[in-house]
Legacy VTK file of the C-alpha trace (Angstrom):
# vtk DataFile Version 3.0
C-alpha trace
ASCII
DATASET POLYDATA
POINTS 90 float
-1.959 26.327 82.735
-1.356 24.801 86.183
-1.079 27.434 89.483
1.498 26.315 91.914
2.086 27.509 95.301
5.566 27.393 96.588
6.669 28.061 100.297
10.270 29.239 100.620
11.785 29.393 103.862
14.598 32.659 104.221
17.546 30.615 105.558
19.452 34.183 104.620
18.943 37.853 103.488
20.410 39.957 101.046
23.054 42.492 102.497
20.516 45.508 101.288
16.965 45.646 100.371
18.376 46.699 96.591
20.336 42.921 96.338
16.727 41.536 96.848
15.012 43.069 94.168
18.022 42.832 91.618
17.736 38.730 92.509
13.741 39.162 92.153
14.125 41.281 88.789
16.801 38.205 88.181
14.129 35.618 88.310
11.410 37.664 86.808
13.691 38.188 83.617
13.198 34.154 83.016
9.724 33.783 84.003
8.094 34.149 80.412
6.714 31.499 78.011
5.177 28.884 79.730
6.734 30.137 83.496
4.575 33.098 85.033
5.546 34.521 88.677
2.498 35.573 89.634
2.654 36.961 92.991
4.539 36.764 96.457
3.249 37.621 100.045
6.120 37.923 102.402
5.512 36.601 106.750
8.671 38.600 108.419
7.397 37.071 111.671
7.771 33.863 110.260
10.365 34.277 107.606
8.555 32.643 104.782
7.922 33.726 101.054
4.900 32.118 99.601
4.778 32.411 96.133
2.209 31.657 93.523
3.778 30.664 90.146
1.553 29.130 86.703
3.490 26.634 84.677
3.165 23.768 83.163
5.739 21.625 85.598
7.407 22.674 88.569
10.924 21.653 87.040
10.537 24.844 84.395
9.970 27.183 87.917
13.115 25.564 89.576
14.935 26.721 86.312
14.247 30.029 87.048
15.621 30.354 90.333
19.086 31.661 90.536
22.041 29.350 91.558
22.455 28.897 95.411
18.475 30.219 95.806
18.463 26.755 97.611
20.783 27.373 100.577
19.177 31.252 100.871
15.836 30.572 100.389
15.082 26.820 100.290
11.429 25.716 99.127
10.012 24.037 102.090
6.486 22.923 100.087
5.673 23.293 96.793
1.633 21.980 95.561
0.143 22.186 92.366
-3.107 24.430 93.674
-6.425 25.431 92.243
-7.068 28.960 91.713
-10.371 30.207 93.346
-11.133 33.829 92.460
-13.557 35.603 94.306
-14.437 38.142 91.622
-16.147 34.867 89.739
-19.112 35.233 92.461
-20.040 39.067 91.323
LINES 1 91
90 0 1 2 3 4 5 6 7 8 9 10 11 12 13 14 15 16 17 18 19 20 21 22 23 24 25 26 27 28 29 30 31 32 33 34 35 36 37 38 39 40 41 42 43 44 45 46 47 48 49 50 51 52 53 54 55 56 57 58 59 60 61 62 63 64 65 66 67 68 69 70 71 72 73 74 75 76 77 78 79 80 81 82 83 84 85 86 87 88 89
């Protein structure tokens, strides 16, 4: 399945650190089948959320977002990427 890498910019934050992970559990809850949220890393400096997702189009990771994720946390790039574990070199 195809790895994507997905930059969102955080336009706005939740009121409480709790509202975050209730719209994360949110999103998580319809990443299954062919839509797997892999793993975030968070830059508070720079306010961005880069995300690595595997599915088989980007359209079936938009659906997963929750409605107005756009004006919070718009995607600034999105790239299908190659996944290069280092753990294949031991």
């Amino acid at each position: 399945m195809p790895h994507y890498l997905l930059v969102h910019k955080i336009v706005t934050y939740p009121e409480s650190q709790d509202d975050w992970i209730d719209q994360w559990r949110e999103i998580r809850k319809k990443a299954h089948g062919d839509v797997e949220w892999v793993h975030s890393f968070f830059d508070p400096a720079e306010g961005k959320l880069y995300c690595e997702w595997k599915a088989e189009s980007m359209e079936s990771i938009v659906k997963c977002f929750p409605p107005g994720s756009e004006k919070q946390a718009p995607v600034e790039y999105s790239s299908e990427i190659i996944l290069f574990d280092t753990l294949w070199l031991d």
